[in-house]
GUVO-153911 format. One record per residue (C-alpha): residue in one letter; x, y, z; residue number from 1. Coordinates in pm, 1 decimal. Layout:
<recs>
+---------+----------+----------+----------+-----+
: residuo :        u :        v :        w : num :
+---------+----------+----------+----------+-----+
:       a :        X :        Y :        Z : NUM :
...
+---------+----------+----------+----------+-----+
</recs>
This chain:
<recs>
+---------+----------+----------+----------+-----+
: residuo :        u :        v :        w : num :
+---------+----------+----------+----------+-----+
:       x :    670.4 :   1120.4 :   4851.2 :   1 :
:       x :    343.3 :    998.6 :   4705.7 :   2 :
:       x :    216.6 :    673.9 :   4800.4 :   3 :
:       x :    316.0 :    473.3 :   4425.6 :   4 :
:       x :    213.0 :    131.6 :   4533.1 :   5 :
:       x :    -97.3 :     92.6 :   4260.5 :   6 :
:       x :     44.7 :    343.5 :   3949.4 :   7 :
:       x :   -125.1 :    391.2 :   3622.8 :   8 :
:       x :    -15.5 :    580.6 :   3318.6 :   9 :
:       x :   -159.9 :    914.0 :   3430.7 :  10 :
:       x :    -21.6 :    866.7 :   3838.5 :  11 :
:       x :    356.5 :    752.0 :   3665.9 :  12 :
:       x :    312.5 :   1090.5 :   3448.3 :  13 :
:       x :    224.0 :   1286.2 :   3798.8 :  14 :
:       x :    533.8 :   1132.8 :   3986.6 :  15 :
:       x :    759.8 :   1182.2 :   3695.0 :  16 :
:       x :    697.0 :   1542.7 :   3711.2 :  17 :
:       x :    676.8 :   1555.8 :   4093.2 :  18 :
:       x :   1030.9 :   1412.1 :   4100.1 :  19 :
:       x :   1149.1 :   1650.7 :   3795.3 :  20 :
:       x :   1033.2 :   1960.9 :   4030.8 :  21 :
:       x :   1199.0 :   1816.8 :   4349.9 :  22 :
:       x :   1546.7 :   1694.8 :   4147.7 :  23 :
:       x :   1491.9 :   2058.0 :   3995.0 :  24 :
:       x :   1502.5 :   2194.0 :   4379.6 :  25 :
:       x :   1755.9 :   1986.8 :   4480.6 :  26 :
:       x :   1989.9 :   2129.4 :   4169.6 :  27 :
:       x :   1941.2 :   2470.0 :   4287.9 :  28 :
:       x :   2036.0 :   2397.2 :   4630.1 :  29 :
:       x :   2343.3 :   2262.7 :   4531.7 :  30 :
:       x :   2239.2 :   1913.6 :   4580.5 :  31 :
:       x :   2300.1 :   1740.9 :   4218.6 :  32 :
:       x :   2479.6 :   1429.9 :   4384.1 :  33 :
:       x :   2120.8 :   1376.7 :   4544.2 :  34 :
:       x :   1910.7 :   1381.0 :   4184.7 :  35 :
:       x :   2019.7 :   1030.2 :   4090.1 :  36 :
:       x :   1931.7 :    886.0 :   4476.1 :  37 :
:       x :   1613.8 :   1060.3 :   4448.1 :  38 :
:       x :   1506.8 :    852.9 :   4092.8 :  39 :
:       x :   1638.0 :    535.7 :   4198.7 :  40 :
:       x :   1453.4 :    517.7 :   4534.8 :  41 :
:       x :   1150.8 :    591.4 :   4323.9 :  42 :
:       x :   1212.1 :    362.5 :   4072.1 :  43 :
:       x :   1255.3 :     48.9 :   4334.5 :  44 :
:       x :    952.2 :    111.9 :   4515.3 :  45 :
:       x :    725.3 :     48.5 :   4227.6 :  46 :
:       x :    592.8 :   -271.8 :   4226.3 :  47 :
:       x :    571.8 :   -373.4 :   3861.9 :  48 :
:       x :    819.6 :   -334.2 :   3574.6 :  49 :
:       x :    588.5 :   -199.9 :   3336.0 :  50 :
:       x :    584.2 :     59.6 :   3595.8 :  51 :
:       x :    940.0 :     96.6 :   3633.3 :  52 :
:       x :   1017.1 :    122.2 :   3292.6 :  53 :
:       x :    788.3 :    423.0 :   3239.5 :  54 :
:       x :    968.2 :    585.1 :   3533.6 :  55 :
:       x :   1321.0 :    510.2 :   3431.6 :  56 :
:       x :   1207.0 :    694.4 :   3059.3 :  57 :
:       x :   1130.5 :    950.3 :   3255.2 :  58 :
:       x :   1432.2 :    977.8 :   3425.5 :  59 :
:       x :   1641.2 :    890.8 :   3119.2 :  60 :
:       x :   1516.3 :   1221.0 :   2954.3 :  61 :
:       x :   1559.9 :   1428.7 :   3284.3 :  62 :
:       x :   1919.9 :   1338.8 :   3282.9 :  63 :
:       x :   1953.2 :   1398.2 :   2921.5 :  64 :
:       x :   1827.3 :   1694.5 :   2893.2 :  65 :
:       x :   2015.0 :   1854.3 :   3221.1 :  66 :
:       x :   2369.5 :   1776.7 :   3165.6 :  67 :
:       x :   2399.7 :   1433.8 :   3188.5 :  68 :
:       x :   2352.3 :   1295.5 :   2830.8 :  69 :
:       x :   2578.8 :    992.5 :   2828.6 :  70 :
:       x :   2372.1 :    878.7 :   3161.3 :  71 :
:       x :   2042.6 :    947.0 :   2992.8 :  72 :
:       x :   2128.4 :    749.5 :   2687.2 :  73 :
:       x :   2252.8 :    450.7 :   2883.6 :  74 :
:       x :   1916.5 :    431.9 :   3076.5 :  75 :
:       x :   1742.4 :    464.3 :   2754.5 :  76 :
:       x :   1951.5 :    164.2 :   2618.9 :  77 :
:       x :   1835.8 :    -56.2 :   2945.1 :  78 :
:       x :   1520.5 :    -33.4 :   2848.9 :  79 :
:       x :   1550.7 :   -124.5 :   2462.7 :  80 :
:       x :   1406.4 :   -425.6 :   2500.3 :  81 :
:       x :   1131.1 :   -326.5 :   2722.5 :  82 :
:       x :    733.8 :   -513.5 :   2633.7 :  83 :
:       x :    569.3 :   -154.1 :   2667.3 :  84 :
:       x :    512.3 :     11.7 :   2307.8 :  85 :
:       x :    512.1 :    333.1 :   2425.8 :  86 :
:       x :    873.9 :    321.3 :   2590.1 :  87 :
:       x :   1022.7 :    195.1 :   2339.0 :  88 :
:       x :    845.5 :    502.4 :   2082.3 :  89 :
:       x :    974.2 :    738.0 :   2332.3 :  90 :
:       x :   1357.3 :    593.8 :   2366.7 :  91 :
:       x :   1395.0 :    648.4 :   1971.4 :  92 :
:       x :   1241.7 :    990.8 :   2018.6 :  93 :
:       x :   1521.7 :   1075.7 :   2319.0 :  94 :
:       x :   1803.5 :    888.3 :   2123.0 :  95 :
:       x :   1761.5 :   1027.9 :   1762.8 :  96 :
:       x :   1697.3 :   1404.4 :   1935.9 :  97 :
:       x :   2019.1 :   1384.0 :   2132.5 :  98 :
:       x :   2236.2 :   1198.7 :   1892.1 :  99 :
:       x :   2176.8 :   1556.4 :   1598.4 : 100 :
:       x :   2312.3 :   1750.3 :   1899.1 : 101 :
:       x :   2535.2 :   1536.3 :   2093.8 : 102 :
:       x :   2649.9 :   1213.9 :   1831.4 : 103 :
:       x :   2973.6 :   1122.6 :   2003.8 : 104 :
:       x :   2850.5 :   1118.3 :   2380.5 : 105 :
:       x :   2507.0 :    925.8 :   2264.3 : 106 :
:       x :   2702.7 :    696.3 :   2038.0 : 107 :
:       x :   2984.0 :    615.8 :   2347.8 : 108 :
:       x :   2691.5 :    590.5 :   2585.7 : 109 :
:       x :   2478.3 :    343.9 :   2373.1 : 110 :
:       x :   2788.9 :     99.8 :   2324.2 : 111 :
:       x :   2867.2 :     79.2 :   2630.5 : 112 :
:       x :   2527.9 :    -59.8 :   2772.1 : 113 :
:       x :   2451.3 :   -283.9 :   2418.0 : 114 :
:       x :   2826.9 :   -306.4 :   2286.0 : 115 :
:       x :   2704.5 :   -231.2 :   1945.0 : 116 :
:       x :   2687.7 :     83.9 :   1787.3 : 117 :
:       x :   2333.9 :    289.9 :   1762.4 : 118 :
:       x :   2047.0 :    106.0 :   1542.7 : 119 :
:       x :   1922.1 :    174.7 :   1226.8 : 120 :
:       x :   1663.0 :    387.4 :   1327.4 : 121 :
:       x :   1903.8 :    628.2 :   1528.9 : 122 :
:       x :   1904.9 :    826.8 :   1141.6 : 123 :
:       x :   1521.8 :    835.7 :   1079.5 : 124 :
:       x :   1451.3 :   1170.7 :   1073.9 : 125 :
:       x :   1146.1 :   1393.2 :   1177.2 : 126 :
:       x :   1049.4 :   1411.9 :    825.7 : 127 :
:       x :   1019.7 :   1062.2 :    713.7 : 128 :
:       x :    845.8 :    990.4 :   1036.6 : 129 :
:       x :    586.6 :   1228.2 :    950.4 : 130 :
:       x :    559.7 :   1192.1 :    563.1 : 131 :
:       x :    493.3 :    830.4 :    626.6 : 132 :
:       x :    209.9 :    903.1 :    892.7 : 133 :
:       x :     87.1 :   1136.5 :    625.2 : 134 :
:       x :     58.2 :    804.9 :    415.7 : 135 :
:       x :    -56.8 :    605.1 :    657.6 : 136 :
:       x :   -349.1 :    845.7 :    718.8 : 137 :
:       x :   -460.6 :    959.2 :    397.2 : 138 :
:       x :   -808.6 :    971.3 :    344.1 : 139 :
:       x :   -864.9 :    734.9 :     12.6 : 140 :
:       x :   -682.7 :    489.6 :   -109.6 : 141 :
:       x :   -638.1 :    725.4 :   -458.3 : 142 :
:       x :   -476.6 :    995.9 :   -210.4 : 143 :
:       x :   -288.3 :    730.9 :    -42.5 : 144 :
:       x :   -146.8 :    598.0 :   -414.4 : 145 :
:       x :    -61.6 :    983.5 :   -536.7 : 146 :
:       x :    161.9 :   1047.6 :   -225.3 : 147 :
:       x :    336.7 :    724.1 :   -204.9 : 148 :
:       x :    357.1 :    803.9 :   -607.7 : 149 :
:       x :    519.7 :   1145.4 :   -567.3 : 150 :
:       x :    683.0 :   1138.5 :   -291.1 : 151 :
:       x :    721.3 :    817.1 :      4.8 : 152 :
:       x :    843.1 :    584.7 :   -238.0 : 153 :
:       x :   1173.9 :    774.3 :   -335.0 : 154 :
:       x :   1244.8 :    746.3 :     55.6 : 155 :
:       x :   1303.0 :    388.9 :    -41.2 : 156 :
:       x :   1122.0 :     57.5 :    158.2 : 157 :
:       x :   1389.4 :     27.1 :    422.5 : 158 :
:       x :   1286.8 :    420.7 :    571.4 : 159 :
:       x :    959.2 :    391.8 :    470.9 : 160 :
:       x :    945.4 :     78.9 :    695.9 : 161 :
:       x :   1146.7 :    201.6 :   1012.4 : 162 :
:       x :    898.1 :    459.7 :    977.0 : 163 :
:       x :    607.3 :    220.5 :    984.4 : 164 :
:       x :    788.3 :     90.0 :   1315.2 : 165 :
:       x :    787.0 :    408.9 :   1492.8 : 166 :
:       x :    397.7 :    490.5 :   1411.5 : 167 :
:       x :    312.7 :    134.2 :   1523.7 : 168 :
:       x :    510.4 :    213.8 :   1849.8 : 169 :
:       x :    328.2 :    549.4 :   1936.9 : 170 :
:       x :    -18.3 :    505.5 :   1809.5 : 171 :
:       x :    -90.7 :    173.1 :   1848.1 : 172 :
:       x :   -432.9 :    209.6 :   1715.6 : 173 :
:       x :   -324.7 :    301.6 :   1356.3 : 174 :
:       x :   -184.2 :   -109.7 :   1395.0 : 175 :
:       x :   -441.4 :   -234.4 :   1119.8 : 176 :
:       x :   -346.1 :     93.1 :    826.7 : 177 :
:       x :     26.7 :     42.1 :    899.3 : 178 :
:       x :     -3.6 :   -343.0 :    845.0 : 179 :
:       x :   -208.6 :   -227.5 :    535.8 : 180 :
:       x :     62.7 :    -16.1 :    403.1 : 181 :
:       x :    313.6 :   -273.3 :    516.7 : 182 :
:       x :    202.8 :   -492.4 :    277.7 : 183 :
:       x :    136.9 :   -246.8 :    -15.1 : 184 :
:       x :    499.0 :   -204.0 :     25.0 : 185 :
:       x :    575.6 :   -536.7 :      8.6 : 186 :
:       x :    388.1 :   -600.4 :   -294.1 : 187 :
:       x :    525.9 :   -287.7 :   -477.3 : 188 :
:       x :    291.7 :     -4.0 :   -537.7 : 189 :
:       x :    139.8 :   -119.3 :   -848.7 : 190 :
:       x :     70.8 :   -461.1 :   -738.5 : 191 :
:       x :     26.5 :   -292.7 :   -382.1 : 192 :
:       x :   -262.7 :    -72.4 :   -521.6 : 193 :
:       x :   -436.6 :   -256.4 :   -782.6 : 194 :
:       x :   -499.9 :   -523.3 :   -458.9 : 195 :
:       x :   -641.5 :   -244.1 :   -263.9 : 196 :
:       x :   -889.3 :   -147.1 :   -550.7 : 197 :
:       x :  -1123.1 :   -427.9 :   -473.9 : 198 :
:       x :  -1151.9 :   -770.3 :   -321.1 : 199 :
:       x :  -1116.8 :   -998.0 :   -652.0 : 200 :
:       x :   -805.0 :   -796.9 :   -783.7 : 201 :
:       x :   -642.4 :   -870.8 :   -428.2 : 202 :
:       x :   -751.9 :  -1242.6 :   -488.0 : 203 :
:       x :   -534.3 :  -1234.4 :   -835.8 : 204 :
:       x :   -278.4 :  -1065.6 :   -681.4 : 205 :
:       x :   -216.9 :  -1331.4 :   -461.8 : 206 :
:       x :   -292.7 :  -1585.9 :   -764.4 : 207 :
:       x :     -0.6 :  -1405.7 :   -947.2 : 208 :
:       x :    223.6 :  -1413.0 :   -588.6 : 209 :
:       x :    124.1 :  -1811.4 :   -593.7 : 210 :
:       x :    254.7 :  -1873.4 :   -934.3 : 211 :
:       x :    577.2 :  -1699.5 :   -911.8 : 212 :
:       x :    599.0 :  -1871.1 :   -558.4 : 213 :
:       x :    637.5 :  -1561.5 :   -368.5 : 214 :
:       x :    543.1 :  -1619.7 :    -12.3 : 215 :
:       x :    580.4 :  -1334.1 :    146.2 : 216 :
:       x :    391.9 :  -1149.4 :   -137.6 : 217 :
:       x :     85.8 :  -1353.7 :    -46.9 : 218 :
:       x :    104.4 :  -1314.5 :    282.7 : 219 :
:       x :     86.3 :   -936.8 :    225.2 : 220 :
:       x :   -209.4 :  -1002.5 :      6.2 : 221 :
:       x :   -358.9 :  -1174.5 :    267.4 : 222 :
:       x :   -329.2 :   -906.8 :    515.0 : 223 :
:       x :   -514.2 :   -652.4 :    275.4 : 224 :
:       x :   -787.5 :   -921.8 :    213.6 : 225 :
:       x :   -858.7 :   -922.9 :    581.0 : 226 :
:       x :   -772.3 :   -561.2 :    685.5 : 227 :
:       x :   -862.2 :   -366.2 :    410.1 : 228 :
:       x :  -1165.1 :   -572.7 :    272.4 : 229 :
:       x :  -1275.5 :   -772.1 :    548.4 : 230 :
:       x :  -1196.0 :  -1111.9 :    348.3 : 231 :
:       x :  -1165.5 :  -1309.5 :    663.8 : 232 :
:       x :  -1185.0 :  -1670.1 :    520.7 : 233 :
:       x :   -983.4 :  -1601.7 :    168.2 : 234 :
:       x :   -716.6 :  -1384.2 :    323.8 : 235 :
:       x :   -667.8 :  -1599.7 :    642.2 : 236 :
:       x :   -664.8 :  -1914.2 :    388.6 : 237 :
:       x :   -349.3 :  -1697.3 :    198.7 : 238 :
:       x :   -205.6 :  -1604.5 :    498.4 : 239 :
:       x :   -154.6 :  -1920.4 :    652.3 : 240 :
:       x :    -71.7 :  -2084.7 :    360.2 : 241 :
:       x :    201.8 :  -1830.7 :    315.5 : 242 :
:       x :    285.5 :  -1906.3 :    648.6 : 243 :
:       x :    327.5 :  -2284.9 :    612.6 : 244 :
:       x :    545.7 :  -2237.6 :    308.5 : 245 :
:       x :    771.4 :  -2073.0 :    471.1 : 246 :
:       x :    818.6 :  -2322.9 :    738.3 : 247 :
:       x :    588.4 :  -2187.6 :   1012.9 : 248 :
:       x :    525.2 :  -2420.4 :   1300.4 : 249 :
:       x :    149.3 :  -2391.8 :   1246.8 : 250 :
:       x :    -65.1 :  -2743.2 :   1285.6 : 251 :
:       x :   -401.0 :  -2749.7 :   1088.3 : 252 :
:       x :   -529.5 :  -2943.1 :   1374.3 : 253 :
:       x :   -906.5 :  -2942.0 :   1531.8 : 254 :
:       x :   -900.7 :  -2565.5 :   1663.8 : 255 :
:       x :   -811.5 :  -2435.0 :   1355.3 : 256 :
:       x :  -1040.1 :  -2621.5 :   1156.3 : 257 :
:       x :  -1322.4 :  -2503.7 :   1388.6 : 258 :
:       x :  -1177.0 :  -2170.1 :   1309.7 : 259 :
:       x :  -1168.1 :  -2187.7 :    944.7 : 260 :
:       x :  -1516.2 :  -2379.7 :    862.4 : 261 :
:       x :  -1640.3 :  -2055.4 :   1078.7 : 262 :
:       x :  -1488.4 :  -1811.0 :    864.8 : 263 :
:       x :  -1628.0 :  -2011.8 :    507.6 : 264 :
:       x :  -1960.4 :  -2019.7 :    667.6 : 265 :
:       x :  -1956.8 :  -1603.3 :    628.3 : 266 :
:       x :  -1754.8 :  -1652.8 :    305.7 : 267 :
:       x :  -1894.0 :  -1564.0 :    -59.1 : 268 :
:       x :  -1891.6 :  -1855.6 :   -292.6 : 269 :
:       x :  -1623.7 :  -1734.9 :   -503.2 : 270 :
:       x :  -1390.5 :  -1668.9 :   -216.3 : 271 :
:       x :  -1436.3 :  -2035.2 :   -104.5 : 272 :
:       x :  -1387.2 :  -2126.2 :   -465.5 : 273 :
:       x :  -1101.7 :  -1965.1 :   -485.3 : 274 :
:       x :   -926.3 :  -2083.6 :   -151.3 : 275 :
:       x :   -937.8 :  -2444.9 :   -311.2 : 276 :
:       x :   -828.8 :  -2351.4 :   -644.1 : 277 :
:       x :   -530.6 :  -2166.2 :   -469.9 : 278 :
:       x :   -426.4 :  -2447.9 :   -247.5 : 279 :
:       x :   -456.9 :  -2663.9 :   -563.3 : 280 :
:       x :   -225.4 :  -2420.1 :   -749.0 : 281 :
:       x :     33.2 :  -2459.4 :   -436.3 : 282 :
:       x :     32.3 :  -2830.3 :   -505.8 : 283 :
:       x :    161.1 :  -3086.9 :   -286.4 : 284 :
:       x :    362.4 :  -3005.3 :     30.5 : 285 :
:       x :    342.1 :  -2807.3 :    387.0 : 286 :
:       x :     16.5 :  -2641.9 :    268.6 : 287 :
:       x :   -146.9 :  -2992.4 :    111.0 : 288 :
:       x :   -333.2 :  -3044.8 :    465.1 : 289 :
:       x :   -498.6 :  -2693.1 :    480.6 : 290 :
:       x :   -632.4 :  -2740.2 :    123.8 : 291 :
:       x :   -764.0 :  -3090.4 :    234.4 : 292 :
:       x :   -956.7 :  -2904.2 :    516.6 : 293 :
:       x :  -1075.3 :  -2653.3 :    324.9 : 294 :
:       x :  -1169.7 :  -2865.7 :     24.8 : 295 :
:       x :  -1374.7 :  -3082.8 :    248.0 : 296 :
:       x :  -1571.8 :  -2788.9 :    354.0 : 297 :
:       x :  -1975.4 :  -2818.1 :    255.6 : 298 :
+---------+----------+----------+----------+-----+
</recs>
């Protein structure tokens, strides 16, 4: 076997399918009791789990998808906690394909590695997956509006947003449009929209979200201010103040006042304006030191 001492992605994709050919040869040689040996001794030699845990995927959907579903599924449910994106994108993608054809053996197989039954996800289909990345990709924020309009809203926020999980999973890259669209549907898509439109209707959004107290609502306003209109200072400002309402552990200590009179410096008057009038509008409590730091800005 190939030396696997140093793997990258590409070298774990060649010794995946090397060991898919030689389990292959072994199978037609009457030598299945030898296919799991032959995974496992891979699998141990690796030096890293990152490493590991792409090989075990592998393996997962080689026993799947020759006979041995209930041992696929249960390696697949080892690794459900796994720190590599791209693992757990292609566990859902094993789990929700075998459950349409196989839902008793995946379901018996996933509870008895997690002893609960399959997640939420498990019923996403194939089409919400890719109306959503539809969304996520449009190419204007009117197109964008229309679809979620016509037709992504009626899938209702909990799909739409297991969705939004599995395109953050497996293309990390699109990271900054699904937090965009995260927070359009966490505003609603009126509200949603009308911040996207420009950079002062996404500062009265979250002027609205202040008065009725809605935290999370200005935190999502926050995220299009940066992401969507590169409003570093006013939608970091909303952002953490959302944050300390809602009883983050954040300390508005030296670094981050570094950080923030950094951000006003490139700030437009009126965003800095409105950062203290917004603070002031919060009023006294965990947010009172961040609009002290930012009032006392020059």
């Amino acid at each position: 076997m190939a030396d696997t001492a140093v793997p990258d992605r590409d070298a774990m994709r060649s010794l995946a399918a090397a060991l898919g050919d030689q389990a292959n040869a072994l199978a037609a040689d009457g030598r299945v009791a030898e296919v799991r040996a032959l995974w496992e001794d891979a699998i141990a030699r690796l030096p890293d789990e990152a490493s590991r845990a792409r090989l075990t995927l592998a393996y997962a959907w080689y026993q799947a998808l020759h006979g041995e579903v209930e041992h696929g599924i249960g390696l697949a449910a080892g690794l459900r906690e796994c720190p590599v994106s791209p693992v757990l994108g292609q566990i859902r993608v094993l789990v929700r394909g075998r459950a349409r054809d196989e839902p008793e053996a995946v379901e018996r197989a996933w509870r008895a590695v997690t002893g609960s039954g399959l997640p939420d996800w498990a019923d996403l289909t194939d089409e919400a997956i890719e109306l959503t990345a539809e969304w996520v990709v449009a190419a204007s924020w009117a197109q964008s509006k229309e679809l979620f309009d016509s037709r992504v809203e009626q899938m209702g926020s909990r799909v739409i947003d297991m969705a939004l999980q599995e395109i953050e999973l497996g293309a990390p890259g699109l990271s900054s449009l699904t937090a965009i669209h995260r927070a359009v549907l966490a505003l609603g898509g009126t509200a949603g929209y009308r911040a996207l439109s420009d950079p002062r209707q996404a500062a009265r959004v979250a002027a609205e979200a202040i008065a009725a107290g809605d935290w999370e609502a200005l935190r999502a306003c926050g995220t299009i201010e940066r992401k969507a209109h590169g409003r570093a200072f006013l939608g970091g400002t909303h952002g953490v103040a959302a944050d300390l309402m809602t009883g983050g552990d954040l300390e508005i200590g030296p670094a981050m006042a570094e950080r923030v009179a950094g951000l006003a410096a490139d700030a437009e008057p009126w965003e800095r304006r409105r950062a203290v009038e917004d603070l002031a509008a919060i009023g006294d409590g965990p947010a009172a030191p961040l609009l002290a730091l930012v009032a006392a800005i020059p």
